[in-house]
Backbone as CSV, one residue per row, in Angstrom:
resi,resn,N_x,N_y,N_z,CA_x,CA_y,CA_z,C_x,C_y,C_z
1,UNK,12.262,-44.202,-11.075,13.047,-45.134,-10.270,13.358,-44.517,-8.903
2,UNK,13.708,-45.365,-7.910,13.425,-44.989,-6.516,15.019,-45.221,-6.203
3,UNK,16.068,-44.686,-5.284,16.860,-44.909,-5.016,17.134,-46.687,-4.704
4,UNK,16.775,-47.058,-4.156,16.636,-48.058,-3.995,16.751,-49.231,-5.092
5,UNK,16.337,-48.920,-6.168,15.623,-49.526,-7.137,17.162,-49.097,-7.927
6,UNK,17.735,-48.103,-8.262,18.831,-47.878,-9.024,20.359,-48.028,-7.891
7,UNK,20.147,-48.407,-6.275,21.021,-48.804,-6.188,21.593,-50.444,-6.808
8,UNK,20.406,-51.224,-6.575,20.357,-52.679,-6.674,20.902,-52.827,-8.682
9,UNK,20.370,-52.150,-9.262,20.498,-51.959,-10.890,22.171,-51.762,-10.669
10,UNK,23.245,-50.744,-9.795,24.024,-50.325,-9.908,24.771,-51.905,-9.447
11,UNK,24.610,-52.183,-8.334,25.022,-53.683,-7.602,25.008,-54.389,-8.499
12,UNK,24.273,-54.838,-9.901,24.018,-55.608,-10.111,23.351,-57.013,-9.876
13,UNK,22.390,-56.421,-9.061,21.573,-57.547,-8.322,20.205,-57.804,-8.660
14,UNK,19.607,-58.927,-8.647,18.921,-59.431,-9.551,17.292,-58.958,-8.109
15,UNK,16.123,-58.671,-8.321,15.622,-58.475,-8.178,14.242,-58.204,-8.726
16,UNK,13.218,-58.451,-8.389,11.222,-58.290,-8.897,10.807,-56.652,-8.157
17,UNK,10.506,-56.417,-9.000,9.416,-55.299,-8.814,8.061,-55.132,-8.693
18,UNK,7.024,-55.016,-7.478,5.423,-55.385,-7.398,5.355,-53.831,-6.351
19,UNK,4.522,-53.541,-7.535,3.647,-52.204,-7.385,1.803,-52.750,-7.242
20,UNK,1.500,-51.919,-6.288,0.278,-51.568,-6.110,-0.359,-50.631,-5.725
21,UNK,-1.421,-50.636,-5.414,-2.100,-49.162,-5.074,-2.290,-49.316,-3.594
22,UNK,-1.744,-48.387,-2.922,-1.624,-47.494,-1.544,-3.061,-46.798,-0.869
23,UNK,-3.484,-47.773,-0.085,-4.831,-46.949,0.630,-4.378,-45.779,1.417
24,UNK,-4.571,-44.639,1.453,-3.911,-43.693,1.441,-4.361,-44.031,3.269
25,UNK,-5.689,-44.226,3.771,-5.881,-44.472,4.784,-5.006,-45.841,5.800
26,UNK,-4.635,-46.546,5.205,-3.848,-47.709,5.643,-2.274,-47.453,6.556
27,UNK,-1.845,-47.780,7.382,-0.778,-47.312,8.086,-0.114,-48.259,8.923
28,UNK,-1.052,-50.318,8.270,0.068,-51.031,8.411,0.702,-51.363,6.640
29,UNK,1.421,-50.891,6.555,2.051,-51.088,5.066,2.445,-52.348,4.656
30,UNK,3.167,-53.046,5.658,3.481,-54.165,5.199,2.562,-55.724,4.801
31,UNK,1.750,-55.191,5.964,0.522,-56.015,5.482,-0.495,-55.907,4.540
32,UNK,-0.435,-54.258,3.814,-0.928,-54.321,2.981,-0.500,-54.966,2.023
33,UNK,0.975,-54.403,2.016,1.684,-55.189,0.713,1.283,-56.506,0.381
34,UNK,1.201,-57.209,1.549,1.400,-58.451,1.746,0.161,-59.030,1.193
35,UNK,-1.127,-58.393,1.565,-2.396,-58.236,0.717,-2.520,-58.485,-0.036
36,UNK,-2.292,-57.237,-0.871,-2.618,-56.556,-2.346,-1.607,-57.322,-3.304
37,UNK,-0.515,-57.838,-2.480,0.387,-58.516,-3.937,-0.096,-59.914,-3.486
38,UNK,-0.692,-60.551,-2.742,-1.278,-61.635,-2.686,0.532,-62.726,-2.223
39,UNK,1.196,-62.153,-1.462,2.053,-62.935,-1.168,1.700,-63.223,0.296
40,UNK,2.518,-64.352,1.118,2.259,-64.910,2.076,3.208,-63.820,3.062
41,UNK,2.335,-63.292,4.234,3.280,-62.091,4.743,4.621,-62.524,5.551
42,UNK,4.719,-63.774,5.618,6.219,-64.155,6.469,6.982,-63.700,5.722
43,UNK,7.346,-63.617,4.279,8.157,-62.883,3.504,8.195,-61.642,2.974
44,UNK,7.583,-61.062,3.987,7.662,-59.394,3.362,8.071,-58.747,5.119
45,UNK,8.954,-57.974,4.743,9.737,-57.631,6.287,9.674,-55.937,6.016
46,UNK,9.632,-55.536,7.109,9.705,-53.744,7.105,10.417,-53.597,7.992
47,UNK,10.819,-52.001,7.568,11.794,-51.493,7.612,11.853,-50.511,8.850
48,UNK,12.650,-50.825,10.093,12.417,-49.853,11.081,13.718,-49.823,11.340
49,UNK,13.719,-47.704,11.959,15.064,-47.393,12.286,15.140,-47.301,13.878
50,UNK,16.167,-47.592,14.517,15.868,-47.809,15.913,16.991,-46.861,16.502
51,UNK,17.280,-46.308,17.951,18.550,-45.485,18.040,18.708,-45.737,19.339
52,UNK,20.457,-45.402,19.941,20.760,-45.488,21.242,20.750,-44.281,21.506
53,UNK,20.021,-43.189,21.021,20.494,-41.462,21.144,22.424,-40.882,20.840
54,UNK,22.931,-42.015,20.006,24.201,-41.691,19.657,24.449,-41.824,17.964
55,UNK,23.964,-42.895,17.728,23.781,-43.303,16.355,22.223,-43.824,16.115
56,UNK,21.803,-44.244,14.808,21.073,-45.232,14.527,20.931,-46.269,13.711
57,UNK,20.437,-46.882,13.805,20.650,-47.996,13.171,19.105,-48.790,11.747
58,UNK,19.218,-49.475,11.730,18.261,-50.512,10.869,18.018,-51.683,10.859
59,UNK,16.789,-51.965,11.224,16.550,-53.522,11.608,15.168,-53.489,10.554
60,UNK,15.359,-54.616,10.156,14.585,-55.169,9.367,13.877,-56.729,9.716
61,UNK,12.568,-56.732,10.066,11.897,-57.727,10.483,10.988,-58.183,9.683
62,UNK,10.106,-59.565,9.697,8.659,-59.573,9.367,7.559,-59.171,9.450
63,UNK,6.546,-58.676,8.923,5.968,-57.525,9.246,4.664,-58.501,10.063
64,UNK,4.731,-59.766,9.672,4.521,-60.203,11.037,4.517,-60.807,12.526
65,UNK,5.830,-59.866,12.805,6.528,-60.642,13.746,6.446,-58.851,14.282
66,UNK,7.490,-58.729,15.786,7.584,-57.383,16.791,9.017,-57.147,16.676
67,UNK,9.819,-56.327,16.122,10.983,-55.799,16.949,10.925,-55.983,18.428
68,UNK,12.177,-56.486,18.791,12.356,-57.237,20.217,13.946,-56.052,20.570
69,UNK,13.265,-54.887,21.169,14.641,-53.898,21.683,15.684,-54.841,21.813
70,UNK,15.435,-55.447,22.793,16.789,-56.219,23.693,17.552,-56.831,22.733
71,UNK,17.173,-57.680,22.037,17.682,-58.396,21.238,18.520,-57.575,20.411
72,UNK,18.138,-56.539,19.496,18.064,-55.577,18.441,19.674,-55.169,19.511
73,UNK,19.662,-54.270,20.449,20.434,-53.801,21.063,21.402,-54.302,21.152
74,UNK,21.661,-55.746,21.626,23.004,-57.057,21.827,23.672,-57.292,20.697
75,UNK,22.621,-57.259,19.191,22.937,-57.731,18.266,23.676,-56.034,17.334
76,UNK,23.392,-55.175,18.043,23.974,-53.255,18.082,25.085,-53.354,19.101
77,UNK,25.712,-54.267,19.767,26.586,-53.898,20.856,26.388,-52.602,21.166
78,UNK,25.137,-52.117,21.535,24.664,-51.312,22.361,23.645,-51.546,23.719
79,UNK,23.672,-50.391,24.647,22.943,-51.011,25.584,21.320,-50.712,25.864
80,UNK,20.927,-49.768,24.982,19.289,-50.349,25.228,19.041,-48.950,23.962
81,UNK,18.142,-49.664,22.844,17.831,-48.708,21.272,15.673,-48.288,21.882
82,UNK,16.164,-47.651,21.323,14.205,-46.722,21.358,14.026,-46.690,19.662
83,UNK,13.253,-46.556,19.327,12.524,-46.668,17.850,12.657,-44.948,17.740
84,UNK,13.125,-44.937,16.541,13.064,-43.681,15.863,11.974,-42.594,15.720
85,UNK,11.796,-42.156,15.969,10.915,-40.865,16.076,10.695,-40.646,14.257
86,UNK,9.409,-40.490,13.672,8.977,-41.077,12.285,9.824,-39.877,11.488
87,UNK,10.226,-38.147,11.791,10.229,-37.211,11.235,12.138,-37.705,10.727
88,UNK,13.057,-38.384,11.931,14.481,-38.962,12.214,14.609,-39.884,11.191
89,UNK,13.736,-40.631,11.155,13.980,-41.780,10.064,13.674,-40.965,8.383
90,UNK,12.667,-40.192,8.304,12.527,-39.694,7.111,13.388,-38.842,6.858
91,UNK,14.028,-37.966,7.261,15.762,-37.410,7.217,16.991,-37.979,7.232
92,UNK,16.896,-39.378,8.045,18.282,-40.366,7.411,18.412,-41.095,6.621
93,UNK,16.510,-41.374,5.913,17.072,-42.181,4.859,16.498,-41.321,3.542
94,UNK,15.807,-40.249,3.353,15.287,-39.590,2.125,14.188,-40.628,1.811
95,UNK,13.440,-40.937,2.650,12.448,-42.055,2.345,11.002,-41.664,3.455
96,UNK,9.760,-41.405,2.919,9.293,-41.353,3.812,8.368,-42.721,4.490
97,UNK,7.978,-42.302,5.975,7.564,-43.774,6.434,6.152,-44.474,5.393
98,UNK,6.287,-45.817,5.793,5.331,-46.436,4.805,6.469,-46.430,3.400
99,UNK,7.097,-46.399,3.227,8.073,-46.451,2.027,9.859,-46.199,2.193
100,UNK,10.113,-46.619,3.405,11.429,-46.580,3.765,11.750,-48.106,3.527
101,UNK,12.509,-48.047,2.552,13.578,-48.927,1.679,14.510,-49.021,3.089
102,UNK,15.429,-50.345,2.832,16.165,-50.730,3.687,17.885,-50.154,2.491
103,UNK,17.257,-49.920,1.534,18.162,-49.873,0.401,18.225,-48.767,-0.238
104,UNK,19.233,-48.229,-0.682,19.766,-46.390,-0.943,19.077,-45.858,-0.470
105,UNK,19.327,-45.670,0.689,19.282,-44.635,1.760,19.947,-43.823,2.027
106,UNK,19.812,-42.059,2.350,21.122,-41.174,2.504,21.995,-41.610,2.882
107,UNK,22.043,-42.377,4.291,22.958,-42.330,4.995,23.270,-43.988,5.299
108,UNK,23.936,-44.099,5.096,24.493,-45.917,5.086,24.614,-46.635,6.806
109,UNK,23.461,-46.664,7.267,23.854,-47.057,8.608,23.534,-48.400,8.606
110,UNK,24.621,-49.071,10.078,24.619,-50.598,10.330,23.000,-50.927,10.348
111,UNK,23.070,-52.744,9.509,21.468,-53.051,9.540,21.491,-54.340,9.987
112,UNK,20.933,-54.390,10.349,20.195,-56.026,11.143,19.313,-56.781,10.353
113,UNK,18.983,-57.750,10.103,17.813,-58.315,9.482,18.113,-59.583,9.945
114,UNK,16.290,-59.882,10.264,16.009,-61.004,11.388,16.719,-62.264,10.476
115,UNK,16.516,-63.376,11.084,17.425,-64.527,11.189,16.293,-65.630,10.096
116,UNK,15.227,-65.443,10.169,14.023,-66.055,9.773,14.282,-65.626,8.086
117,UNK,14.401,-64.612,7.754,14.839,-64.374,6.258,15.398,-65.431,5.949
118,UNK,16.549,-65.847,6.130,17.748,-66.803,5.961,17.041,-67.897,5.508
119,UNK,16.035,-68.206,6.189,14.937,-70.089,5.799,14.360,-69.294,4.176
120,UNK,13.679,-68.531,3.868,13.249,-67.912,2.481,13.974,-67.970,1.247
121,UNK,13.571,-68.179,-0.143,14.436,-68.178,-1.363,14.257,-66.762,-1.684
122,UNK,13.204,-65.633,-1.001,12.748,-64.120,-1.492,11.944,-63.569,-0.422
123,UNK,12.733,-62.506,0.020,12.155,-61.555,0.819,11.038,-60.520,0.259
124,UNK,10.389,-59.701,0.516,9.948,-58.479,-0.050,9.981,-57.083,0.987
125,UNK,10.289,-56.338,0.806,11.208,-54.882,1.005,10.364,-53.657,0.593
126,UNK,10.519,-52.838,0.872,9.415,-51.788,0.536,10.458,-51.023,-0.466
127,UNK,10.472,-50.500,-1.482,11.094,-50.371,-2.679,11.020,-48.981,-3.046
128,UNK,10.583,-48.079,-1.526,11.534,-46.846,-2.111,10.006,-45.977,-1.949
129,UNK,8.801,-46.335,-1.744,7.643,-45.237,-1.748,6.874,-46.481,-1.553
130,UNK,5.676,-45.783,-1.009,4.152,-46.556,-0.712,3.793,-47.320,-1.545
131,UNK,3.255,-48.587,-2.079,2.683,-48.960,-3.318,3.923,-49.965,-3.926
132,UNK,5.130,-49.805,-3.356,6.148,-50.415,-4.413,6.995,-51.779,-3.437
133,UNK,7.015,-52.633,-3.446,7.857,-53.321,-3.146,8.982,-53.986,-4.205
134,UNK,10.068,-54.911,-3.545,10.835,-55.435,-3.784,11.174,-56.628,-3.529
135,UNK,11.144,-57.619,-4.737,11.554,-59.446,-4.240,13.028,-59.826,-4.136
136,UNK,13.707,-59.999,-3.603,15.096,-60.549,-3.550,15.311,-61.807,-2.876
137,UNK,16.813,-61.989,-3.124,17.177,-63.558,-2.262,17.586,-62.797,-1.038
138,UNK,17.986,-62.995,0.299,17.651,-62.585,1.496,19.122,-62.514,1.401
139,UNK,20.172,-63.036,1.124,21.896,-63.004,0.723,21.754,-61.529,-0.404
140,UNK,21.006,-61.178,-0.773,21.372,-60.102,-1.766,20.668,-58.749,-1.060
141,UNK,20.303,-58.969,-0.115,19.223,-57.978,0.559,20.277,-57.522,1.624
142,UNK,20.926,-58.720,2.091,21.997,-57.975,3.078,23.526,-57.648,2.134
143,UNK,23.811,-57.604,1.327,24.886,-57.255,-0.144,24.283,-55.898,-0.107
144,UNK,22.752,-55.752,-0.360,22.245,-54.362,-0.856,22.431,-53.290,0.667
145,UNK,22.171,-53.646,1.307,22.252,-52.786,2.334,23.833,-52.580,2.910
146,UNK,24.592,-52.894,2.915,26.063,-52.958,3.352,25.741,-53.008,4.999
147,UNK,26.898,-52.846,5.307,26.953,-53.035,7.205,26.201,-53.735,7.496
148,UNK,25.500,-55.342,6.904,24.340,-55.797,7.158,25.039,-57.176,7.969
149,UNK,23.904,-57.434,8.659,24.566,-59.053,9.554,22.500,-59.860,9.249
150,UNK,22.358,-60.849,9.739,21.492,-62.143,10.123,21.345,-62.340,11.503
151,UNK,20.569,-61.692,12.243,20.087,-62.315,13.248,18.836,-62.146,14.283
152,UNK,18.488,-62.386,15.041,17.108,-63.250,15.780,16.669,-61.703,16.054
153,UNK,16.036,-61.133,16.319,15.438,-60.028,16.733,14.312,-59.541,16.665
154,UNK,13.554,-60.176,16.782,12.338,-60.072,16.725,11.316,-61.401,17.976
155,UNK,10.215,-60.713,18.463,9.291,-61.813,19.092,8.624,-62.936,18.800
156,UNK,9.317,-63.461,19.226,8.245,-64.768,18.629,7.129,-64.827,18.798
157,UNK,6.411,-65.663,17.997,4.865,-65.469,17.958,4.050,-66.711,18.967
């Protein structure tokens, strides 16, 4: 079990588990997921940590859609976030990239997740390592993450 996976068990929150196999060569993850579990990729969102060089934070988008700084930043009452440097994110959350869970993570920082979730009955989440995702209701995804809000941040297509 993946942190992640035994925080949601601890929450009591109802959740699917879809494992697959990890092209070790592959390094868009979410679209693999999105692939290999044969789901439609508007509902599978990844997990990026973003920072003002004071704190950082967590935004969670569609993996086919762009993190939109500006947005990300307004919705951080901060004034302008840079994307995490890959070695930063794998030290704040005990997760490495390609498998950074939005969920039990070391360190409990404020999270964002786009606004487009909200229209979905089930998100999918990367569940703690490469190969593993997670189905939830998009209300239990921001429960699982704490400090979590709903909103627009990302580019439209």
């Amino acid at each position: 079990m993946t942190p992640a996976i035994n925080q949601l068990k601890k929450l009591k929150i109802n959740f699917s588990i879809h494992e697959y196999e990890h092209d070790p060569n592959c390094t868009n993850f979410g679209e693999e997921a999105a692939e290999k579990l044969n789901i439609d990729a508007n509902n599978v969102f990844k997990t990026l940590l973003v920072s003002d060089d004071k704190q950082f934070f967590v935004a969670i988008v569609p993996v086919t859609g762009t993190l939109n700084l500006k947005r990300a930043a307004a919705a951080f009452k901060v004034k302008k976030l840079r994307m995490a440097d890959p070695k930063e994110a794998e030290r704040l959350t005990g997760y490495l990239v390609g498998g950074i869970s939005p969920i039990g993570q070391k360190k409990s920082l404020t999270t964002c997740i786009d606004d487009s979730a909200q229209a979905l009955k089930k998100v999918y989440v990367s569940g703690g390592k490469r190969g593993l995702d997670i189905g939830l209701a998009p209300i239990d995804l921001s429960l699982a993450c704490r400090k979590a809000s709903f909103t627009n941040i990302r580019d439209k297509q």
